[in-house]
C-alpha positions in Angstrom: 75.3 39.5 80.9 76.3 40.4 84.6 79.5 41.5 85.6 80.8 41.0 89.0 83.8 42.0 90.9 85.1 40.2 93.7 87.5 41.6 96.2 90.5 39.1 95.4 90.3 40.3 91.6 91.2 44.2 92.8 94.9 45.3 93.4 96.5 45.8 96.8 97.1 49.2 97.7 101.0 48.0 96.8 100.1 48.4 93.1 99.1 52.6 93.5 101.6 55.1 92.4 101.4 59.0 93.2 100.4 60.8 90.5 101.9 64.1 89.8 98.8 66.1 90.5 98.7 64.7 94.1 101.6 67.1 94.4 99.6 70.0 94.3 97.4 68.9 97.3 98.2 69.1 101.0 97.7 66.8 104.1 95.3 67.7 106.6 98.3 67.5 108.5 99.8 70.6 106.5 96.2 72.3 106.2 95.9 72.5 110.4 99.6 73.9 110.7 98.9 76.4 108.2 95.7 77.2 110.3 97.2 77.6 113.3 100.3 79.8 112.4 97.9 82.0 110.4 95.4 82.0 113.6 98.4 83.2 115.8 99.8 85.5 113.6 96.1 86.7 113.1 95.7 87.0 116.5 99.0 88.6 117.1 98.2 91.4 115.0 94.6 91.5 116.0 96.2 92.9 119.2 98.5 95.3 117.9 95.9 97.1 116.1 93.6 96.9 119.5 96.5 98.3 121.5 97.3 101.2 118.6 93.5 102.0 118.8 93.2 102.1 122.1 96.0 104.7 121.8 94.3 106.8 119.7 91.2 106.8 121.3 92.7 107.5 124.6 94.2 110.6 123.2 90.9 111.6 121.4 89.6 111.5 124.3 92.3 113.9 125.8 91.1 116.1 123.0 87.7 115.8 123.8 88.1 116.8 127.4 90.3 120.0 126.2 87.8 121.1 123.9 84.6 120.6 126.5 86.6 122.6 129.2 86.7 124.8 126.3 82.7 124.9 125.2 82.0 124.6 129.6 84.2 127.9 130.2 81.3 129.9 128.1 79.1 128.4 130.5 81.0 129.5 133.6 81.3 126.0 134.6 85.0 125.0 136.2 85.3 121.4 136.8 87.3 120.6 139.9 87.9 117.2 138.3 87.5 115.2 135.3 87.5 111.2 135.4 88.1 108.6 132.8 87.0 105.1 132.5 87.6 102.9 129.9 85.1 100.2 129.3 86.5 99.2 126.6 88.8 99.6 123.4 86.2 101.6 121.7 83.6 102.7 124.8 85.1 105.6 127.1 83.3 107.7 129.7 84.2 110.9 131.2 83.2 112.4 134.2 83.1 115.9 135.2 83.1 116.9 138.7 81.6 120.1 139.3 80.6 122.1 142.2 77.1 121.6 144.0 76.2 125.4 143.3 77.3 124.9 139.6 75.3 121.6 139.5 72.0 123.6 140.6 72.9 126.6 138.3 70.0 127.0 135.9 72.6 126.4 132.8 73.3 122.9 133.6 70.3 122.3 131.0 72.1 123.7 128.6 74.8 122.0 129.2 73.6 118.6 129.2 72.4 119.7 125.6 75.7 120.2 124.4 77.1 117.3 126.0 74.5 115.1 124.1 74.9 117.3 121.2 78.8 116.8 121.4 78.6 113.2 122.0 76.6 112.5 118.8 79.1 114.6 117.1 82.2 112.4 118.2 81.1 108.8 117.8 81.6 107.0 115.1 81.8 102.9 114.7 85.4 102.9 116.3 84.6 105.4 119.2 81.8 106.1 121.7 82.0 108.7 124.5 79.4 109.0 127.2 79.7 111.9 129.1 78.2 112.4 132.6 78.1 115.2 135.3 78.2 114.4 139.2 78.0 117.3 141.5 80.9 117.4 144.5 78.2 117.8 147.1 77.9 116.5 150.9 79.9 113.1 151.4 81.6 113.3 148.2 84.4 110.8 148.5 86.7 110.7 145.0 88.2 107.2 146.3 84.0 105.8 145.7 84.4 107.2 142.2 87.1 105.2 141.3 85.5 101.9 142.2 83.2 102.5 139.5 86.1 102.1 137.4 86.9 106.5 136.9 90.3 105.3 137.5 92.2 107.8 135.5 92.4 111.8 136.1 93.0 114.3 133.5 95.2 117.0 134.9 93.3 120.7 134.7 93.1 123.6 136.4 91.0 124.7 138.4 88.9 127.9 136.8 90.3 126.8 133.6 93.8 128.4 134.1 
């Protein structure tokens, strides 16, 4: 025995009713609103905690820079400058700015040991610091710095006063 069904012998769409469990569903109209308000609150807060990190690394940094002036005075190195560049929220570089005659000093070895040492020490997966020396020699023209993006200046004194 075969059993066909022609189309003529199903129900219009008329004849469905709602059942109560299709109350517990939503539209793909109510699934893509709920996506995009959670995607701009997401974002939204995404930022916040970008800007409040970039906060707190900027004043690690600050802290950073205190405690090398600190570690470089046993050294009898005085920066006449230090720069700042932020590359990003979690990648900062500072440069110090020393004298030619300090650059050509026979401790600046040693020093670039415990800058590497001290770098390793500080980084961790929300904060890198590259630390660099540049000697103020011949020529030496701050504004050429700040192209490379050293755009901010911690204030020091000079012969760590």
């Amino acid at each position: 025995m075969e059993t066909t069904t022609k189309t003529d012998d199903v129900n219009s769409w008329q004849d469905w009713e709602s059942t109560n469990a299709s109350a517990e569903y939503f539209s793909a109209d109510d699934i893509i609103d709920a996506y995009q308000k959670g995607h701009s609150e997401a974002i939204g807060k995404f930022k916040d905690l970008i800007k409040d990190k970039i906060k707190t690394n900027i004043k690690e940094t600050s802290n950073n820079v205190i405690s090398l002036l600190e570690d470089l005075k046993d050294y009898e190195f005085y920066p006449d400058n230090v720069l700042l560049k932020i590359d990003n929220w979690d990648q900062f570089y500072i440069l110090f700015i020393i004298s030619e005659e300090e650059f050509l000093s026979p401790n600046i070895l040693d020093i670039y040991q415990m800058i590497s040492d001290y770098e390793d020490k500080v980084k961790n997966e929300l904060y890198n610091l590259t630390i660099s020396i540049c000697s103020k020699g011949e020529g030496f023209n701050l504004k050429k710095i700040a192209s490379d993006g050293y755009i901010l200046q911690h204030s020091l004194n000079k012969n760590g006063e």
